[in-house]
Backbone as a chain_set.jsonl record, in Angstrom:
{"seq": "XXXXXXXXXXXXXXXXXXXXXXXXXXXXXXXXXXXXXXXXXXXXXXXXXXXXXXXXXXXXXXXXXXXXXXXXXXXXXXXXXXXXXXXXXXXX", "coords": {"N": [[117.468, 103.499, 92.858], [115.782, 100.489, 92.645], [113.845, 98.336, 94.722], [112.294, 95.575, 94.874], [110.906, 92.588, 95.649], [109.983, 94.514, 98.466], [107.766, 91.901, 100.081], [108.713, 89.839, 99.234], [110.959, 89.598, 100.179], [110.59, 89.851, 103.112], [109.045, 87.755, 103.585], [110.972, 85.268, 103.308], [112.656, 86.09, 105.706], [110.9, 85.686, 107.475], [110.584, 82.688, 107.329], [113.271, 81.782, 107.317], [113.612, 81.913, 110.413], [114.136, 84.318, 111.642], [114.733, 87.546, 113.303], [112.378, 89.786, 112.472], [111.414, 92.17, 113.844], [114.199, 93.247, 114.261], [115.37, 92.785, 111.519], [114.119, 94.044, 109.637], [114.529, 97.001, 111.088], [117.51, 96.692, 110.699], [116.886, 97.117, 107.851], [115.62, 99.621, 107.437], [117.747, 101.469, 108.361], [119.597, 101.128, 106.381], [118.08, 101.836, 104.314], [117.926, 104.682, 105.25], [120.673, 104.892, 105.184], [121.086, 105.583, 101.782], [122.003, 106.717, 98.826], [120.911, 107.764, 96.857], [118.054, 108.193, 95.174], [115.135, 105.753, 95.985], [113.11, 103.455, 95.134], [110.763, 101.49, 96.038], [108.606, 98.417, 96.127], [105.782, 96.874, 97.385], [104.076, 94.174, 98.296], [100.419, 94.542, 98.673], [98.498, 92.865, 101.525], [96.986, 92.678, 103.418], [93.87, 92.791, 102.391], [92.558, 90.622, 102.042], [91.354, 87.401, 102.375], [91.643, 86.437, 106.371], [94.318, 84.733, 106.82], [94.388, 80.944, 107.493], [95.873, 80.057, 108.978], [98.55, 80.163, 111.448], [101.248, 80.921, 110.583], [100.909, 82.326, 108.494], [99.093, 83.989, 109.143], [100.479, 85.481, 110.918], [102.608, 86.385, 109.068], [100.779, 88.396, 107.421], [99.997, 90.527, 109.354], [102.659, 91.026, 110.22], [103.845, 92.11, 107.158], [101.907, 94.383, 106.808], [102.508, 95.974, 109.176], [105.523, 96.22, 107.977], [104.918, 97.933, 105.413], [103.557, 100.63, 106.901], [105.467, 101.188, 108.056], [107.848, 101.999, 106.357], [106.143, 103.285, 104.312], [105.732, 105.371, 105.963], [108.448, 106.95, 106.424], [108.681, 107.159, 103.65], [108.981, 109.582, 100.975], [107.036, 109.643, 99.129], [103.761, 107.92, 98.622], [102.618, 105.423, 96.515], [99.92, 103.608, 95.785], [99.032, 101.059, 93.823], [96.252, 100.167, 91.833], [94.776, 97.833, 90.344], [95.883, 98.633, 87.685], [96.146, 101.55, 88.048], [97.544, 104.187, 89.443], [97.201, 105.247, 92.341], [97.725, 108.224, 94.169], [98.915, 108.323, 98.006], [100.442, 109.332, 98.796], [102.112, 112.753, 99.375], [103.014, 114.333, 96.35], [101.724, 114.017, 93.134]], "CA": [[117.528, 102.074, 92.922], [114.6, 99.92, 92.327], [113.714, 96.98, 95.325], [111.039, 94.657, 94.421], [110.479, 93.099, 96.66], [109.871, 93.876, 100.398], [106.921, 91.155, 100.301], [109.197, 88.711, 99.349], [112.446, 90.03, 101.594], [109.672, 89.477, 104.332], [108.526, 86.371, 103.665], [112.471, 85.046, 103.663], [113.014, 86.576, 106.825], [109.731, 84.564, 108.217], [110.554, 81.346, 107.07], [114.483, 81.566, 107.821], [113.241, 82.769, 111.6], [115.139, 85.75, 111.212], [114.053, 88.221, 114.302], [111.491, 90.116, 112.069], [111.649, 93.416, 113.891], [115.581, 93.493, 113.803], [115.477, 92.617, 109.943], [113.12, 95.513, 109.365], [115.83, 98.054, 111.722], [118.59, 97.075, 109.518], [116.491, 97.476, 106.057], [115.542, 101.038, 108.033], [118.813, 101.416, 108.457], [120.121, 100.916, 104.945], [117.545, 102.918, 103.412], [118.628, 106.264, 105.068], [122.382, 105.638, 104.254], [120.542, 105.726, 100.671], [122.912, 107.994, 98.601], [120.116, 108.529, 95.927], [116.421, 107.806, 95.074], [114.73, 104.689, 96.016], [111.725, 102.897, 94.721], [110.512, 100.266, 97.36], [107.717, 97.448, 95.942], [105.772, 95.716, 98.684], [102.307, 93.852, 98.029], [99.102, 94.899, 99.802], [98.305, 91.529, 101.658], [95.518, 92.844, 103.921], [92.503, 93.552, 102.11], [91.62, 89.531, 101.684], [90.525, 87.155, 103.89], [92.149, 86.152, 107.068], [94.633, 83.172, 106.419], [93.826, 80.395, 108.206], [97.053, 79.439, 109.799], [99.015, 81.165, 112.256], [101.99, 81.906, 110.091], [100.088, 83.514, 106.961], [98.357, 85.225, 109.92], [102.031, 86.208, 111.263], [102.995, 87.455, 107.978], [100.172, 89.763, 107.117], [100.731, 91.361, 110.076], [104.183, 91.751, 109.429], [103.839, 92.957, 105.899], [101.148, 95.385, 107.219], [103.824, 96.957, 109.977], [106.663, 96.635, 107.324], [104.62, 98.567, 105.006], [103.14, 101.213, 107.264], [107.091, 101.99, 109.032], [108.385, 102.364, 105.156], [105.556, 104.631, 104.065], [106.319, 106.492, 107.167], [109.487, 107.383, 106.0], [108.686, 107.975, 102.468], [108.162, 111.306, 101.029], [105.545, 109.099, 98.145], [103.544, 106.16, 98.443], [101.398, 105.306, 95.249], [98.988, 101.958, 95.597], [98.551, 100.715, 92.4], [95.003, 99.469, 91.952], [94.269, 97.675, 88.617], [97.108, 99.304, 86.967], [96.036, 102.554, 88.057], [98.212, 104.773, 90.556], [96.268, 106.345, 93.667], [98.414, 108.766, 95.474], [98.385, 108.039, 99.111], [101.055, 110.425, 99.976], [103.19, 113.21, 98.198], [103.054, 114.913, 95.307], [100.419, 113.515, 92.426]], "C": [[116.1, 101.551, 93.105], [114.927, 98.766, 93.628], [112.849, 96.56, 95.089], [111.72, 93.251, 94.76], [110.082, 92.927, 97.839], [108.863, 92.576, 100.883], [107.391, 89.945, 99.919], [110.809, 88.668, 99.958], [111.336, 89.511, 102.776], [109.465, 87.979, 104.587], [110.127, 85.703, 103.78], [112.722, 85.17, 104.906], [112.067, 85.623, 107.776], [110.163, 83.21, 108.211], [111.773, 80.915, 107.297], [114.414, 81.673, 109.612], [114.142, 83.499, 111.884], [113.737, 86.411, 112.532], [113.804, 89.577, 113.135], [111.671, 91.626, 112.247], [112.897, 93.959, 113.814], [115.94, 93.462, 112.437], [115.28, 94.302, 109.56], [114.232, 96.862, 110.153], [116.579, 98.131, 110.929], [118.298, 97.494, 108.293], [116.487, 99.254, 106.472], [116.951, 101.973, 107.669], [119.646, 102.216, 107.225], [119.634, 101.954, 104.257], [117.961, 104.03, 103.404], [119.888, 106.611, 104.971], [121.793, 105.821, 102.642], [121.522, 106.981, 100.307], [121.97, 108.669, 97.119], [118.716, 108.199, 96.104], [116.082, 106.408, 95.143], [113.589, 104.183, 95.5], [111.69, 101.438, 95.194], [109.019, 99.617, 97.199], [107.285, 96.447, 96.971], [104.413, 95.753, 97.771], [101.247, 94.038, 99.069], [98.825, 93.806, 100.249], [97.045, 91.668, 102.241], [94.389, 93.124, 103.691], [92.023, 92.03, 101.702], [91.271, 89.32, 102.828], [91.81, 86.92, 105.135], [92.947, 84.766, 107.133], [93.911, 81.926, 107.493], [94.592, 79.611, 108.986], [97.653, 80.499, 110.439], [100.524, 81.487, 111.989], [101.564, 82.531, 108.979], [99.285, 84.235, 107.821], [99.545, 86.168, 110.708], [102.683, 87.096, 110.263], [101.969, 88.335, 107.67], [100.246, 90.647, 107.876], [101.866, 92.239, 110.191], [104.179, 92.426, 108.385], [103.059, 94.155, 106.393], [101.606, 96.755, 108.061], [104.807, 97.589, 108.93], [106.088, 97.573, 106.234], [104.037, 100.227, 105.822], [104.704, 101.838, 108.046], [107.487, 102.399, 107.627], [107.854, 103.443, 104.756], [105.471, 105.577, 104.652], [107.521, 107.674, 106.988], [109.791, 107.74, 104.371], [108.324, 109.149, 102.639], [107.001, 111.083, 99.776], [105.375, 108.029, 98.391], [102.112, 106.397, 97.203], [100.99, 103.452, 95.611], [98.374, 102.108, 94.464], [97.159, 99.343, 93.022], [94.523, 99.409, 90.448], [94.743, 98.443, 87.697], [96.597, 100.798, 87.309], [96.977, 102.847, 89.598], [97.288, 105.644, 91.097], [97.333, 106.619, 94.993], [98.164, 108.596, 96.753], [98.537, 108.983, 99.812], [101.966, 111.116, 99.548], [102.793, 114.139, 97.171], [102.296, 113.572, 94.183], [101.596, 113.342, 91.319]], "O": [[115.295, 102.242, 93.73], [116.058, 98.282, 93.67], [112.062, 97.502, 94.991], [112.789, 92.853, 94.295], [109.83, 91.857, 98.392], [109.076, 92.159, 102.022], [106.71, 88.946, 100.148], [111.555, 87.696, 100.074], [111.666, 88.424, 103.251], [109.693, 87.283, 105.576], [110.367, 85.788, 104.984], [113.118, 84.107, 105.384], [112.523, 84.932, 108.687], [110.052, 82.596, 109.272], [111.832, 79.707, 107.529], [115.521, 81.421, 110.088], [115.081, 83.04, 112.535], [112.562, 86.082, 112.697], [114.75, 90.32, 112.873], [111.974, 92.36, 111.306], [112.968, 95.097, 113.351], [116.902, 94.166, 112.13], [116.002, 95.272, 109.327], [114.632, 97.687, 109.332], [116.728, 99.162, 110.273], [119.102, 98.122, 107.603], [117.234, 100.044, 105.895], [117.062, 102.916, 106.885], [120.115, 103.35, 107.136], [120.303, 102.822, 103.697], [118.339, 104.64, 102.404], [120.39, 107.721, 104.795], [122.577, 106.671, 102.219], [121.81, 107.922, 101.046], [122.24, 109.704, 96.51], [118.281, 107.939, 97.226], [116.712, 105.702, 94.355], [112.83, 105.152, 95.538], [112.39, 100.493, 94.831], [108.15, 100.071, 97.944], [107.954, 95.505, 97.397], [103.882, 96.581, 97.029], [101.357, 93.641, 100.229], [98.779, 93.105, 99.238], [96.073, 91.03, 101.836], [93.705, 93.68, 104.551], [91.031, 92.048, 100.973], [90.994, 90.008, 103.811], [92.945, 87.246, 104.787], [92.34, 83.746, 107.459], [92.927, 82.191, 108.184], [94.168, 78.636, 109.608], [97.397, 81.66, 110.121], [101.15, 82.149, 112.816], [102.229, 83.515, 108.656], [98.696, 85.191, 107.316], [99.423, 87.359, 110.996], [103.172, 88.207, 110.469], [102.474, 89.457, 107.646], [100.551, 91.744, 107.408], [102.054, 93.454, 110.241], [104.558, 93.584, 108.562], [103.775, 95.156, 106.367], [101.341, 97.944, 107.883], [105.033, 98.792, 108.798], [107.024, 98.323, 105.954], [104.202, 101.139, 105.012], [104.773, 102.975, 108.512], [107.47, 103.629, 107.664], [108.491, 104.495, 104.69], [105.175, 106.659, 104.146], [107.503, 108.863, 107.306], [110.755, 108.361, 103.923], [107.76, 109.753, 103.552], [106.229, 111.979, 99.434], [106.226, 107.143, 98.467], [101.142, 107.15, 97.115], [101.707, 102.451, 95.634], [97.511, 102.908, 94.102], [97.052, 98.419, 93.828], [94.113, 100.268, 89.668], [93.985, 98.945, 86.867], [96.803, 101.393, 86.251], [97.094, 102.071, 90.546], [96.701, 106.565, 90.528], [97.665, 106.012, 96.011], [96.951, 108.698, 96.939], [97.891, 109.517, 100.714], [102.937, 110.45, 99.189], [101.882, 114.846, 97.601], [102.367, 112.377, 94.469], [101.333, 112.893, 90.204]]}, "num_chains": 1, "name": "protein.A"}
């Protein structure tokens, strides 16, 4: 199953005020009833600048966690950079 994606499941969850780390438990959750292969699309948010409000500074954060607990629990993470794939973690 294809999700695309967690960076906009996130942002939903922010802006509904949905309790953030309970969201993220149940997606957890979900994933390892998974009865086959997943493929899980989030966007890199942290490598610009620092927003300049204190919820686009709430969400990169968040995305930054929700990405770093997911790739935790993968067994691949590929960051695509300028259409190129750079293994992070896994098999090449």
């Amino acid at each position: 199953m294809l999700v695309d994606c967690l960076t906009l499941w996130l942002s939903n969850a922010l802006l509904a005020r949905a309790d953030v780390d309970a969201e993220i438990e149940c997606l957890e959750a979900a994933l390892a009833q998974a009865a086959g292969p997943l493929v899980l699309v989030a966007n890199e948010v942290g490598f610009g600048i620092v927003p300049d409000n204190p919820l686009g500074r709430r969400f990169r954060d968040a995305q930054g966690l929700l990405n770093q607990r997911i790739a935790a629990r993968a067994d691949r993470v590929v960051l695509m950079v300028a259409g190129l794939p750079l293994t992070i973690k896994g098999e090449t």
